[in-house]
PyMOL commands that place a pseudoatom at each C-alpha (Angstrom):
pseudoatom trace, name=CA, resn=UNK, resi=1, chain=A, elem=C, hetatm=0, pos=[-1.845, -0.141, -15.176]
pseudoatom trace, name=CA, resn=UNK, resi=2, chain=A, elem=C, hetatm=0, pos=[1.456, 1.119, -15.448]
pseudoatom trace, name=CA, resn=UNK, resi=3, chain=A, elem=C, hetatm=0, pos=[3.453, 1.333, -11.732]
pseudoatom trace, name=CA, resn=UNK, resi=4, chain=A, elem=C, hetatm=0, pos=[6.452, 3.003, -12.833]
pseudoatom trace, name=CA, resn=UNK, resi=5, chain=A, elem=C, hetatm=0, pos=[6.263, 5.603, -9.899]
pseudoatom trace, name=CA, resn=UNK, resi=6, chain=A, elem=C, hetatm=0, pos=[5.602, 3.100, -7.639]
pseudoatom trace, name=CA, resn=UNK, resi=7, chain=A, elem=C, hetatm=0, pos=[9.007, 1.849, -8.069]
pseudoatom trace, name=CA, resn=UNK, resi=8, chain=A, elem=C, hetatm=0, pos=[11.979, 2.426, -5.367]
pseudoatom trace, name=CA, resn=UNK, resi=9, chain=A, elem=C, hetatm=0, pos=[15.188, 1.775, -6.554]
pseudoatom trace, name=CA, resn=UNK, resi=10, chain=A, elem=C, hetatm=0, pos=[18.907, 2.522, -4.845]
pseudoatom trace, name=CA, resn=UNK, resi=11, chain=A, elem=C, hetatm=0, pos=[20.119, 4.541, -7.727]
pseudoatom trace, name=CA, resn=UNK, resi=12, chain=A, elem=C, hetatm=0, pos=[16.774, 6.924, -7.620]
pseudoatom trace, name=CA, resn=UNK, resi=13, chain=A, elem=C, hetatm=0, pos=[17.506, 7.620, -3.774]
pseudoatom trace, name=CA, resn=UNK, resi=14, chain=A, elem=C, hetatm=0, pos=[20.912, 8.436, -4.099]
pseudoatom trace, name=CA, resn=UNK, resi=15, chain=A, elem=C, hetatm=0, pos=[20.228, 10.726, -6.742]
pseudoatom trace, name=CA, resn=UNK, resi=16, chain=A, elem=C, hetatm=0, pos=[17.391, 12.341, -4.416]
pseudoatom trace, name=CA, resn=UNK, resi=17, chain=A, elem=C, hetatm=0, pos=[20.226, 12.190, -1.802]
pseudoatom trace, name=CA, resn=UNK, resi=18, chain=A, elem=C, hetatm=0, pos=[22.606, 14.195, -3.920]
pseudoatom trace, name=CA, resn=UNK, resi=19, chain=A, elem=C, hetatm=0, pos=[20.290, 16.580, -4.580]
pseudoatom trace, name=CA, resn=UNK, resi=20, chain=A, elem=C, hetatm=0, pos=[19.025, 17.472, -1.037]
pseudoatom trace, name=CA, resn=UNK, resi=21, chain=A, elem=C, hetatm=0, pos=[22.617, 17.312, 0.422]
pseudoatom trace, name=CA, resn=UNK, resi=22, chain=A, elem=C, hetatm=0, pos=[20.903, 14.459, 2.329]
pseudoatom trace, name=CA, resn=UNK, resi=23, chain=A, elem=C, hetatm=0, pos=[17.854, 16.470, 4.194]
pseudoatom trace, name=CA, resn=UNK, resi=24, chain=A, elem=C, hetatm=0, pos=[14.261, 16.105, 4.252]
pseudoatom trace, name=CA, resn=UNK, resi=25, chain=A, elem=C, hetatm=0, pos=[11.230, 16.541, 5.402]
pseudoatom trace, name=CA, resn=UNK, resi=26, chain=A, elem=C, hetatm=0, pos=[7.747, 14.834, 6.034]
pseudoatom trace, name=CA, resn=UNK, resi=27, chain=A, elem=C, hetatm=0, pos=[4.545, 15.496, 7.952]
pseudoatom trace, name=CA, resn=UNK, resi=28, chain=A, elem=C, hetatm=0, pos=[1.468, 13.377, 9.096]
pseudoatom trace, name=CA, resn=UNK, resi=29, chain=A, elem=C, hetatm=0, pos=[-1.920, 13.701, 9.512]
pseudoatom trace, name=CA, resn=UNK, resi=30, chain=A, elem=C, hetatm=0, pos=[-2.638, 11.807, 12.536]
pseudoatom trace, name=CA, resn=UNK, resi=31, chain=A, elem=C, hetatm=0, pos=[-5.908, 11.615, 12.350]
pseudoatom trace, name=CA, resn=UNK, resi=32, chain=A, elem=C, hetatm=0, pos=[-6.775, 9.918, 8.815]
pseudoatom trace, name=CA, resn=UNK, resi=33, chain=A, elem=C, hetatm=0, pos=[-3.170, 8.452, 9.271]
pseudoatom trace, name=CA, resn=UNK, resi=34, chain=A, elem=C, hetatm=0, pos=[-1.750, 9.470, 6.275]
pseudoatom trace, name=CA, resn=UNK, resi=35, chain=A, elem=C, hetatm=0, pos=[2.089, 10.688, 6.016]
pseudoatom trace, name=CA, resn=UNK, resi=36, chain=A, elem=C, hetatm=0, pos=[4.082, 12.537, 2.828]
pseudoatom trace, name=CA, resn=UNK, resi=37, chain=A, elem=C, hetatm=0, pos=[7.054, 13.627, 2.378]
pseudoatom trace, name=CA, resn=UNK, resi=38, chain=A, elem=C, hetatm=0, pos=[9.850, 14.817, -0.196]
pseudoatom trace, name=CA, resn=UNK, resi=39, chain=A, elem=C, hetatm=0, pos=[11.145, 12.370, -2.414]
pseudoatom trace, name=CA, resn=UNK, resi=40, chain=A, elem=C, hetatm=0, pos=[14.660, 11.903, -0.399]
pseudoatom trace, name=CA, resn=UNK, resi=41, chain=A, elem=C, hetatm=0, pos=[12.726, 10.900, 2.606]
pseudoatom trace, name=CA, resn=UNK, resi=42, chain=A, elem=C, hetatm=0, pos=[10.438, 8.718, 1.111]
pseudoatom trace, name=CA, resn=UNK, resi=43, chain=A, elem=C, hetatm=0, pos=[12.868, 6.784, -0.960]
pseudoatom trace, name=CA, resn=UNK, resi=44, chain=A, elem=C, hetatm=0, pos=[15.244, 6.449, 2.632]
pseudoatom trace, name=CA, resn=UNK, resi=45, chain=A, elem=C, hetatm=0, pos=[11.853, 4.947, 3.693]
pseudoatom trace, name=CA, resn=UNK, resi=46, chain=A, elem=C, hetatm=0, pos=[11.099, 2.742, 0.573]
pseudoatom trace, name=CA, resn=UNK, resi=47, chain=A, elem=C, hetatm=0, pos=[8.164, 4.423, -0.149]
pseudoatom trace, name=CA, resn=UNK, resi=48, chain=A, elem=C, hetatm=0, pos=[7.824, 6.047, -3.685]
pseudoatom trace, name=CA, resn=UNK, resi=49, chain=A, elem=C, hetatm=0, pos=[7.513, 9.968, -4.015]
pseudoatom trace, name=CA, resn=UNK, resi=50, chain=A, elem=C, hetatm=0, pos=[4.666, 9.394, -6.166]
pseudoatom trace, name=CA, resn=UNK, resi=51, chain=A, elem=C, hetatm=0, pos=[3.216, 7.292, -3.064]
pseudoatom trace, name=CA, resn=UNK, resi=52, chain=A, elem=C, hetatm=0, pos=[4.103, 9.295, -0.509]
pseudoatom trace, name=CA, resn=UNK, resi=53, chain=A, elem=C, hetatm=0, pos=[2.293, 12.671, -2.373]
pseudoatom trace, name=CA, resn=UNK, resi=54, chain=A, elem=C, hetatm=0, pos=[-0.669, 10.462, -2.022]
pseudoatom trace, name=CA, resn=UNK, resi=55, chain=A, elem=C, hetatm=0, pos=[-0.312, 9.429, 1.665]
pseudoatom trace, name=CA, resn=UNK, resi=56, chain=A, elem=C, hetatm=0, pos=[0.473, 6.411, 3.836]
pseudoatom trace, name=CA, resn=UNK, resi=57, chain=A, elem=C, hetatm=0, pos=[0.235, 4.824, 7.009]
pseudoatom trace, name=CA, resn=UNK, resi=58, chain=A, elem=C, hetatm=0, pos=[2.483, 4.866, 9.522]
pseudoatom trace, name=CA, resn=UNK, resi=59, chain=A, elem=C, hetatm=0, pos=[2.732, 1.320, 9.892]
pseudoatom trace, name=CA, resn=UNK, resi=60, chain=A, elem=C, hetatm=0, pos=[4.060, 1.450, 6.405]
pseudoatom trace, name=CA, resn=UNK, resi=61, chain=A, elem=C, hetatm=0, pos=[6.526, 3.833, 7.013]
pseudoatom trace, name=CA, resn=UNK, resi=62, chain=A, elem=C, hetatm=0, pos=[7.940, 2.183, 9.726]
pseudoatom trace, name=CA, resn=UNK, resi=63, chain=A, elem=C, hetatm=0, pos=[8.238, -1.069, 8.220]
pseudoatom trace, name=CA, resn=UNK, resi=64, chain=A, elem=C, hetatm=0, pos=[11.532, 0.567, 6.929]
pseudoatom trace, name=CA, resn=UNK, resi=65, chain=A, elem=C, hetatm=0, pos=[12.913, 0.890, 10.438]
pseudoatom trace, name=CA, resn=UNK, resi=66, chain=A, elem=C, hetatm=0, pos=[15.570, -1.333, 11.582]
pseudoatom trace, name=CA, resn=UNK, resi=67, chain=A, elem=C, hetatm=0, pos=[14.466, -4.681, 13.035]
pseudoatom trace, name=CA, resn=UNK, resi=68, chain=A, elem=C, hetatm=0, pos=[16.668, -4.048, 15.874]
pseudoatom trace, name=CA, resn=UNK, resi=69, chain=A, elem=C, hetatm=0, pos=[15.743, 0.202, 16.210]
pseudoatom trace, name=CA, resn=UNK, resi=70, chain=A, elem=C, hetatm=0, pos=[12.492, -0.479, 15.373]
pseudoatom trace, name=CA, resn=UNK, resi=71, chain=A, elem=C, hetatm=0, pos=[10.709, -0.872, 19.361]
pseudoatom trace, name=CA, resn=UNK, resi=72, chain=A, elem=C, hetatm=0, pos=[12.305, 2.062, 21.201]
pseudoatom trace, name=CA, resn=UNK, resi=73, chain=A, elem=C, hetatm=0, pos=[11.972, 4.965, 18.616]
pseudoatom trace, name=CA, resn=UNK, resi=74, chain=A, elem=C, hetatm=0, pos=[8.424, 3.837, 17.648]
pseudoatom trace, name=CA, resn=UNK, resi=75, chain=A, elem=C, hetatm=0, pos=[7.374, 3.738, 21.644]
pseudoatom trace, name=CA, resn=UNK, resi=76, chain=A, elem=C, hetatm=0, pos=[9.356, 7.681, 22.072]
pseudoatom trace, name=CA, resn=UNK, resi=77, chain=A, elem=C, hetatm=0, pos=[7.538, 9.180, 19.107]
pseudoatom trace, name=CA, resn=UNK, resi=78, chain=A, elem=C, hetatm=0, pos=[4.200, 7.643, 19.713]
pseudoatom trace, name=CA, resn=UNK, resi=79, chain=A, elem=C, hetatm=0, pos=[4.418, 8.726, 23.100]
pseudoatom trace, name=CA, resn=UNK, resi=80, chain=A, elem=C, hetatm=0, pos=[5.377, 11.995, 21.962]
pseudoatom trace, name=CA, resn=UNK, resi=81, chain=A, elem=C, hetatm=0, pos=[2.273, 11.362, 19.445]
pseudoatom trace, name=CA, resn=UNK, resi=82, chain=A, elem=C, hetatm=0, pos=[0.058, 11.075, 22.712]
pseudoatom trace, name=CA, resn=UNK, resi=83, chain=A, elem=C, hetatm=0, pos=[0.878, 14.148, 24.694]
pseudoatom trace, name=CA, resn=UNK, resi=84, chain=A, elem=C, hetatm=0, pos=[1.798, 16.538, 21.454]
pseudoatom trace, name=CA, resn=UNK, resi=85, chain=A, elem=C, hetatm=0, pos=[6.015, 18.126, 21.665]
pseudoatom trace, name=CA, resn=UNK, resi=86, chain=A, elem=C, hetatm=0, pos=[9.067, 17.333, 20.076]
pseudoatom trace, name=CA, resn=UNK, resi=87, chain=A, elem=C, hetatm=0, pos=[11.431, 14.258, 19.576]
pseudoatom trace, name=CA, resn=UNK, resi=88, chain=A, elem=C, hetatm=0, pos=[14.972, 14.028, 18.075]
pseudoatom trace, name=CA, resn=UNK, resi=89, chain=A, elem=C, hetatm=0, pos=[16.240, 10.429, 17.179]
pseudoatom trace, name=CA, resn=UNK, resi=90, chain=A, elem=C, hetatm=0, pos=[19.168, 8.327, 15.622]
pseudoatom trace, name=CA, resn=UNK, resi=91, chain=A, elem=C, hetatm=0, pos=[18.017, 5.275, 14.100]
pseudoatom trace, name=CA, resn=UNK, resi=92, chain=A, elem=C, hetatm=0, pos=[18.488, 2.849, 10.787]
pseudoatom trace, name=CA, resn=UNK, resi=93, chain=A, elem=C, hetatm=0, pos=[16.445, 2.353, 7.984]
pseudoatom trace, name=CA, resn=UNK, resi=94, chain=A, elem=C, hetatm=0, pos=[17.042, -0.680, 5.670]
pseudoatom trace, name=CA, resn=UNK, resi=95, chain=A, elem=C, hetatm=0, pos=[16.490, -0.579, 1.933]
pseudoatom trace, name=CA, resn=UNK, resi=96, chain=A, elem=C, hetatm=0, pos=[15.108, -3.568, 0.220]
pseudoatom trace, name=CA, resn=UNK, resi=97, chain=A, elem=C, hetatm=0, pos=[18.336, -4.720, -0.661]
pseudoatom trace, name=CA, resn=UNK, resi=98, chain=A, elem=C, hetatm=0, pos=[19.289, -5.107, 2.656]
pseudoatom trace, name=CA, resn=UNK, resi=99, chain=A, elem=C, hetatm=0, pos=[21.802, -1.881, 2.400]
pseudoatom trace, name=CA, resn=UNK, resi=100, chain=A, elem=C, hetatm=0, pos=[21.407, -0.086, 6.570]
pseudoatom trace, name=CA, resn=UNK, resi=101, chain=A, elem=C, hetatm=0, pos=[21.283, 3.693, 6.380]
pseudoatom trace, name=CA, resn=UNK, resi=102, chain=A, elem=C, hetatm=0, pos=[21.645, 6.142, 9.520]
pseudoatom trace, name=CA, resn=UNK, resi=103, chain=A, elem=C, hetatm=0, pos=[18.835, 8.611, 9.893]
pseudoatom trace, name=CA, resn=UNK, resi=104, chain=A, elem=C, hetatm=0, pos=[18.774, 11.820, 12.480]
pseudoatom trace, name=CA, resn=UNK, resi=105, chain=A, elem=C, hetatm=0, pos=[15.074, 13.090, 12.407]
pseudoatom trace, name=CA, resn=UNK, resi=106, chain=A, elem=C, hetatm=0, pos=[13.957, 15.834, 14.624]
pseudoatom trace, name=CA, resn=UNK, resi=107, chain=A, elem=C, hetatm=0, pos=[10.472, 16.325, 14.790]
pseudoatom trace, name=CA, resn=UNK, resi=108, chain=A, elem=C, hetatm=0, pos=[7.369, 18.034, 16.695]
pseudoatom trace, name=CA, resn=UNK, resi=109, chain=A, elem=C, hetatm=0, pos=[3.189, 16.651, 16.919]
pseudoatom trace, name=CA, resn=UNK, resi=110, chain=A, elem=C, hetatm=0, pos=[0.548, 19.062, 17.673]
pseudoatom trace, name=CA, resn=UNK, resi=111, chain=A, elem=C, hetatm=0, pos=[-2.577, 18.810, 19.572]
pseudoatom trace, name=CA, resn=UNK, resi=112, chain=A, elem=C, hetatm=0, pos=[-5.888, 20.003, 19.174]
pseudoatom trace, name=CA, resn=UNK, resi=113, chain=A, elem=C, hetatm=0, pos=[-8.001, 22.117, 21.812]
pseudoatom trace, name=CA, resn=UNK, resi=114, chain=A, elem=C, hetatm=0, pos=[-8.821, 19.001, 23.361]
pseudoatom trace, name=CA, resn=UNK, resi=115, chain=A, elem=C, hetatm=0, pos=[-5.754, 17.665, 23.315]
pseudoatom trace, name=CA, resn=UNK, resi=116, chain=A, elem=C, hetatm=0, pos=[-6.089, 15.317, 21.033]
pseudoatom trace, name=CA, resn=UNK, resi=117, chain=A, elem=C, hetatm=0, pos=[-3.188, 14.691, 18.317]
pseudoatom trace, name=CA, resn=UNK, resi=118, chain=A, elem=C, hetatm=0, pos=[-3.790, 16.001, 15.175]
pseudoatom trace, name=CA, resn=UNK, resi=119, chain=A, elem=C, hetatm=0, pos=[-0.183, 16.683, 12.765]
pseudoatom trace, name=CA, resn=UNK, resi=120, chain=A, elem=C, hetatm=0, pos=[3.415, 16.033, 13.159]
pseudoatom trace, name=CA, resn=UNK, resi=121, chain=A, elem=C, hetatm=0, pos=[6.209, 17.618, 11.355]
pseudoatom trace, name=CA, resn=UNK, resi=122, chain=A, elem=C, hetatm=0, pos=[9.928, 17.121, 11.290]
pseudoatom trace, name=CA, resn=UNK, resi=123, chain=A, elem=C, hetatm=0, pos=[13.497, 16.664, 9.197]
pseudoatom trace, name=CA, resn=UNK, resi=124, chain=A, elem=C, hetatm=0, pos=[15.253, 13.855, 8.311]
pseudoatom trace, name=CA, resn=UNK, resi=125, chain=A, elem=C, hetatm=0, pos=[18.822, 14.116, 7.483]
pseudoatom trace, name=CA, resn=UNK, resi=126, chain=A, elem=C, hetatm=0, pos=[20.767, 11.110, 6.459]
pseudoatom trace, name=CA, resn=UNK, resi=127, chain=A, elem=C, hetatm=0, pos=[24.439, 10.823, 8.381]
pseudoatom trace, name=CA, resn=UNK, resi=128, chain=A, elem=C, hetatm=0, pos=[25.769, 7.306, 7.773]
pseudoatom trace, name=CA, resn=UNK, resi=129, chain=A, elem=C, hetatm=0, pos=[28.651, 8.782, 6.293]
pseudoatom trace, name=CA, resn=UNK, resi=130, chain=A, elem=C, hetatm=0, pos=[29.678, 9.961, 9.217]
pseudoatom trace, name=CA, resn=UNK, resi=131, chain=A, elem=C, hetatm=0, pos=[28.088, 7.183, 11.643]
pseudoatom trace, name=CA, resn=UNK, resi=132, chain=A, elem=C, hetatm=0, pos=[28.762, 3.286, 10.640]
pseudoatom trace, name=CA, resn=UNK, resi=133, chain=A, elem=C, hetatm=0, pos=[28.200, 2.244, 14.033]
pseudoatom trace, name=CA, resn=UNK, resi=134, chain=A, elem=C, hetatm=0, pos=[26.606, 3.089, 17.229]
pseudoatom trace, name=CA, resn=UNK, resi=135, chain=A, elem=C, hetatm=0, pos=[23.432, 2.433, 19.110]
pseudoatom trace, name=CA, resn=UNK, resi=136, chain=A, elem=C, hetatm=0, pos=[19.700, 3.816, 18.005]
pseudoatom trace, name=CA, resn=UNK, resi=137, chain=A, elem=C, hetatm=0, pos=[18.702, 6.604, 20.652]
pseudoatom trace, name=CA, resn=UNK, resi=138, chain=A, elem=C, hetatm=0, pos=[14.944, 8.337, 20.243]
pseudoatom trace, name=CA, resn=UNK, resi=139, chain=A, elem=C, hetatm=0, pos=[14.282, 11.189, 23.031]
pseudoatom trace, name=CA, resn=UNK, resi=140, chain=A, elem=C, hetatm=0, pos=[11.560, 13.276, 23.878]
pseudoatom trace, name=CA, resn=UNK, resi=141, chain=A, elem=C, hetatm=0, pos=[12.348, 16.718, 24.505]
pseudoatom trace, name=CA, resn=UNK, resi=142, chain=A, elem=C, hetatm=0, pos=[11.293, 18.458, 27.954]
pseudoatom trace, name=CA, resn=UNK, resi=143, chain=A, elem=C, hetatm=0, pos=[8.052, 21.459, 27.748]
pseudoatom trace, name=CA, resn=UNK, resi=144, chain=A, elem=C, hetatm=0, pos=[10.631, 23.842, 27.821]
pseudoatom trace, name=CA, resn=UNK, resi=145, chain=A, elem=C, hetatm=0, pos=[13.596, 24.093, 25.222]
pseudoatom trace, name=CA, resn=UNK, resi=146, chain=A, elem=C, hetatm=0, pos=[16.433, 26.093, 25.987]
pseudoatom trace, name=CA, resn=UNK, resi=147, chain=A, elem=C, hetatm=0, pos=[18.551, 25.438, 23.336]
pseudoatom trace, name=CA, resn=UNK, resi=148, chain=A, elem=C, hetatm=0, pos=[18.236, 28.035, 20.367]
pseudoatom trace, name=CA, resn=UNK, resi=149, chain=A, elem=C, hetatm=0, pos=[18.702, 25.581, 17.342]
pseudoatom trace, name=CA, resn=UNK, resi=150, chain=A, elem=C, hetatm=0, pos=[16.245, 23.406, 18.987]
pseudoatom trace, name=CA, resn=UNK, resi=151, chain=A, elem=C, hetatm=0, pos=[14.093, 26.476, 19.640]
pseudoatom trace, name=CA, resn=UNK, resi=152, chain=A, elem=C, hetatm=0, pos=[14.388, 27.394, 15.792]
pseudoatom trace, name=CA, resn=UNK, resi=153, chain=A, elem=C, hetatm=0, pos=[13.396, 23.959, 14.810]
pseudoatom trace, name=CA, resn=UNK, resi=154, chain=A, elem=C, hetatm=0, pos=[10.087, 23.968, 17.279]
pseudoatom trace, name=CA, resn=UNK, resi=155, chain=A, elem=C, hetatm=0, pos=[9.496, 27.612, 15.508]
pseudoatom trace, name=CA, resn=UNK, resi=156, chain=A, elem=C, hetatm=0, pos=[10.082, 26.440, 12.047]
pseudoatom trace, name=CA, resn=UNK, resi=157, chain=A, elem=C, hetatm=0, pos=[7.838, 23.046, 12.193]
pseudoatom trace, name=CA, resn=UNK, resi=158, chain=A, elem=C, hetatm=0, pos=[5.401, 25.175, 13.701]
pseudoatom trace, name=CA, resn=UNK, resi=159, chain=A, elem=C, hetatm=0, pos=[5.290, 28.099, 10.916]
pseudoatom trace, name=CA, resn=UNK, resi=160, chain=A, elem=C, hetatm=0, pos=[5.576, 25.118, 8.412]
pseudoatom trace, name=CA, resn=UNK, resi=161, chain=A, elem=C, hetatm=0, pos=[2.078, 23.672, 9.998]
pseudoatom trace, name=CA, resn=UNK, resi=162, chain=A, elem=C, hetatm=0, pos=[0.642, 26.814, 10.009]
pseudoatom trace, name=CA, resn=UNK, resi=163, chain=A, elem=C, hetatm=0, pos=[1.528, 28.053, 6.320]
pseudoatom trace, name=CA, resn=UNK, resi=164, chain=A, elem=C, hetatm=0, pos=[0.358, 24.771, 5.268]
pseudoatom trace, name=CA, resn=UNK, resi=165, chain=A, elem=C, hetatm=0, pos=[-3.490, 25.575, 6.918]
pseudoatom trace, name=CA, resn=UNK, resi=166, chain=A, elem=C, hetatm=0, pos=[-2.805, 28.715, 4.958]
pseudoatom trace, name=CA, resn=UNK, resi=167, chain=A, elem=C, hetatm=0, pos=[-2.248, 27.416, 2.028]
pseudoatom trace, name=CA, resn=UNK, resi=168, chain=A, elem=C, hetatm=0, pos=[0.369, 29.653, 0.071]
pseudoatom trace, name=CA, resn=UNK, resi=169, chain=A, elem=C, hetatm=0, pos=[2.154, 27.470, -1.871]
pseudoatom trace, name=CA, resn=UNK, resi=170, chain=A, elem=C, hetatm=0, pos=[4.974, 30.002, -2.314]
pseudoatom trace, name=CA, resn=UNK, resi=171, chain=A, elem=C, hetatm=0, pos=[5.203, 30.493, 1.446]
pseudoatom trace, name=CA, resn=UNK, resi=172, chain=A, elem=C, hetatm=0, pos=[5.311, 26.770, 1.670]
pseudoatom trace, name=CA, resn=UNK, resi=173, chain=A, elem=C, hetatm=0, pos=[8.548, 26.035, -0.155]
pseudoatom trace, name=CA, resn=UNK, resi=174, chain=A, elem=C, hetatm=0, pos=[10.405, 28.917, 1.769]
pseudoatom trace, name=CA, resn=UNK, resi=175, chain=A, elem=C, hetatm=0, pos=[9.336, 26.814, 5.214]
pseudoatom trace, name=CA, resn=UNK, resi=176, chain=A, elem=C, hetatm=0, pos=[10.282, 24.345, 3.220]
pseudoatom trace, name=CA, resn=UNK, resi=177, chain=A, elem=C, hetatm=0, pos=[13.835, 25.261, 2.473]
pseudoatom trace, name=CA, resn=UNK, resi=178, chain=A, elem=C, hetatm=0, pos=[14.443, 26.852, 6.117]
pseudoatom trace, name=CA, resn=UNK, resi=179, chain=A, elem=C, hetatm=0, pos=[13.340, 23.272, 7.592]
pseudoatom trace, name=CA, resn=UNK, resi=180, chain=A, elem=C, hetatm=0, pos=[16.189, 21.801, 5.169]
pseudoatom trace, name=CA, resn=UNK, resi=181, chain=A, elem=C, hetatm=0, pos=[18.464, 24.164, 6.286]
pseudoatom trace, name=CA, resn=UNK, resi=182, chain=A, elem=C, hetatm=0, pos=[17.747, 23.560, 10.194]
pseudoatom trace, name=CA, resn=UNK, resi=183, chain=A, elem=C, hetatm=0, pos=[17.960, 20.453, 10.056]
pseudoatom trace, name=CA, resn=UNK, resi=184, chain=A, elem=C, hetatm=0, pos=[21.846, 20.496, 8.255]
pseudoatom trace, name=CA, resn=UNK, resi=185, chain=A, elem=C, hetatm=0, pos=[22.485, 22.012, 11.024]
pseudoatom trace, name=CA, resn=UNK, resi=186, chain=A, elem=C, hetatm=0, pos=[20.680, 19.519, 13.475]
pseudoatom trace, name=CA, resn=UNK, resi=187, chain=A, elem=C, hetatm=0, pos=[22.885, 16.902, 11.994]
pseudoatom trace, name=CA, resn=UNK, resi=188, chain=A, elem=C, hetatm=0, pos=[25.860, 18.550, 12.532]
pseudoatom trace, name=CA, resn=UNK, resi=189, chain=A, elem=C, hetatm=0, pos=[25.972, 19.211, 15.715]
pseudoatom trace, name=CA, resn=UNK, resi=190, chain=A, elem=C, hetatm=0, pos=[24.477, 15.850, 16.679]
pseudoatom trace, name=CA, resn=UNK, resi=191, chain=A, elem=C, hetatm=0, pos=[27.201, 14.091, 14.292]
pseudoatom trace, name=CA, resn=UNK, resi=192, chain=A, elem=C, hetatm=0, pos=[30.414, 16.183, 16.687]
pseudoatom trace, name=CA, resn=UNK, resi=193, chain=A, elem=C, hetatm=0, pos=[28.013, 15.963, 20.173]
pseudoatom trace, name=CA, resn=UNK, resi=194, chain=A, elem=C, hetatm=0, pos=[27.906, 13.147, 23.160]
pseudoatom trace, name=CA, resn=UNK, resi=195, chain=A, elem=C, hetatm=0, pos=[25.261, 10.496, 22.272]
pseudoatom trace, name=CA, resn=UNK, resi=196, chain=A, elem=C, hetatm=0, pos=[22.463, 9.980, 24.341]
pseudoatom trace, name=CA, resn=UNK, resi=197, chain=A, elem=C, hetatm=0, pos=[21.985, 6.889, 25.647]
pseudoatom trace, name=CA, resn=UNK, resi=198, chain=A, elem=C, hetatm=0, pos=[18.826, 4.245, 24.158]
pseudoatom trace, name=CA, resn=UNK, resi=199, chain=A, elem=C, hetatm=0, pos=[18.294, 2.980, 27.618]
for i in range(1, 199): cmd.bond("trace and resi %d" % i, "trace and resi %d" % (i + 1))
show_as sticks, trace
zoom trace
């Protein structure tokens, strides 16, 4: 059996990262546990695309996270995970080399009529060029958001969810490329704002 796409290698990511101007996206579904994303965000997580189109497990995903990160940000989003809303995080992700990579993700989980969690969403935009040091920070955002980018985010994770029930592939890729372009601008404004503290 030939596991050529299961490969993960530095110069495939940075490729991926070149071509996405460093964005991406992923989303989960909670309830058979099985996450995907675009290539750039599943090679930052050393998972291959081909892997990732397929679905895995959160557990795997987060093996990627920074020993040190890797507590508080998984306790914020799985709270978040609990009682459905939206998160935005700085945290590092560690390649199997060892290289340490700075990640801003933004993202939003969904509950069903019974409140039980059913999908998350989000964007993941890699900043270490502009971040080489610092402290992790995960938050979880309040019920109401009064901030329009964050606003446009919730709105644009949500659409994204709900073209994806739809099924328009077409429609897709246009959430698609509106969640890339969100969250460029997520990352800027978190990469020139105050830092929120982890504690």
């Amino acid at each position: 059996m030939d596991n050529s796409d299961d490969v993960v290698s530095e110069a495939a990511l940075i490729a991926a990262l070149e071509a996405s101007g460093g964005v991406g996206f992923w989303m989960w579904d909670i309830v058979n546990d099985a996450a995907r994303a675009d290539p750039v965000t599943a090679l930052l997580f050393n998972i291959s695309p081909a892997r990732s189109r397929a679905g895995v497990s959160l557990a795997e995903i987060q093996k990627a996270v920074y020993h040190e990160d890797q507590a508080h940000i998984s306790q914020v989003i799985l709270d978040c995970v609990q009682s459905g809303g939206s998160y935005t995080a700085e945290y590092r992700v560690e390649s199997p080399e060892g290289r340490l990579r700075w990640l801003f993700t933004r993202g939003h989980f969904y509950l069903d009529e019974s409140g039980r969690p059913t999908t998350g969403r989000g964007v993941v935009v890699e900043i270490s060029d502009s971040k080489s040091a610092g402290i992790a920070f995960a938050t979880r955002d309040g019920r109401r958001i009064e901030d329009a980018l964050n606003k446009t985010a919730d709105l644009c994770l949500s659409l994204h969810n709900a073209v994806s029930e739809f099924g328009d592939t077409r429609i897709v890729a246009l959430t698609e490329t509106l969640l890339l372009e969100i969250g460029k601008h997520l990352a800027d404004r978190q990469r020139s704002g105050p830092k929120p503290s982890l504690h």
